[in-house]
C-alpha positions as CSV (number, residue, x, y, z in Angstrom):
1,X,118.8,-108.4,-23.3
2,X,119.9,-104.7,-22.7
3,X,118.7,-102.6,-20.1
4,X,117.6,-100.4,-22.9
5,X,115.9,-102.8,-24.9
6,X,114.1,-104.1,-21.6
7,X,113.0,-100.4,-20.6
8,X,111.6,-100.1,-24.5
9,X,110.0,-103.4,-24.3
10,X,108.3,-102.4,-20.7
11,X,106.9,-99.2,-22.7
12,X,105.2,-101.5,-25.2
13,X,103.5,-103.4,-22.6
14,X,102.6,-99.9,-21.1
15,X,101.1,-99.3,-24.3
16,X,99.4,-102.5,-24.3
17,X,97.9,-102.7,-20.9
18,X,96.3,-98.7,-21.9
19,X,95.1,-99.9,-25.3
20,X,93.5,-102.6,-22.9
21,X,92.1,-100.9,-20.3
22,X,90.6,-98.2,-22.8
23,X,89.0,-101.3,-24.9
24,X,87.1,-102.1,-21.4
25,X,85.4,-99.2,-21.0
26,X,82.0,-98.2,-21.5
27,X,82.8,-96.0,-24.7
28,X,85.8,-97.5,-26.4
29,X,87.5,-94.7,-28.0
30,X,89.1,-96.8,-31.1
31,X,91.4,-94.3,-32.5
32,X,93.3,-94.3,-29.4
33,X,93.0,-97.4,-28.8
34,X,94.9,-98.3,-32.8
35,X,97.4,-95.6,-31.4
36,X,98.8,-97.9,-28.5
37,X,98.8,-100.9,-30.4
38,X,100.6,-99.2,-32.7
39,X,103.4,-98.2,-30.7
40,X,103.4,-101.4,-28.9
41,X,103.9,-102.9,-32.5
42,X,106.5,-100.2,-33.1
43,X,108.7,-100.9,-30.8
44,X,108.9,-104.2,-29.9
45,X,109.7,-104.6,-34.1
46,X,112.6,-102.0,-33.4
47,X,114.1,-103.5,-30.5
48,X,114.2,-107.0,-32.2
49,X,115.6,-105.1,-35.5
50,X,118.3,-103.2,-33.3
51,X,118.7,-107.1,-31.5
52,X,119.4,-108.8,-34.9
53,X,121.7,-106.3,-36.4
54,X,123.6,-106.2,-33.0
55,X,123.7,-109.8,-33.1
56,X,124.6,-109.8,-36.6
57,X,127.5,-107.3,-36.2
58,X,129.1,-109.8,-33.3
59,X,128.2,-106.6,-31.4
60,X,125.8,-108.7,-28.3
C-alpha cells in the first residue's frame, strides 16, 4: 500500500470512529452521523478503485 492510500484510509477510519462517537451520545445527530459514513464509504471505494487500476496498469 502507498503512503497515500494509507493516509486516505486513516481519514476513513477518522470518519468512522466520529460517526461513532456521535451515535453514542445522548442526542444522536443522524444527519451527521450519514455524512461520516459517507465519506468513510467514499474513500475507502476510491482508494481500492485507484489500487485496481494501478494494479491493472502494471503501475504497483
Amino acid at each position: 500500500m502507498t503512503p497515500s492510500a494509507a493516509e486516505w484510509l486513516q481519514k476513513a477510519e477518522e470518519d468512522y470512529g466520529v460517526a461513532r462517537w456521535i451515535a453514542t451520545g445522548p442526542t444522536a445527530a443522524f444527519n451527521a452521523i450519514c455524512f461520516h459514513c459517507h465519506q468513510c464509504e467514499v474513500i475507502q471505494i476510491c482508494t481500492a478503485v485507484r489500487r485496481t487500476m494501478r494494479d491493472s496498469m502494471g503501475l504497483g
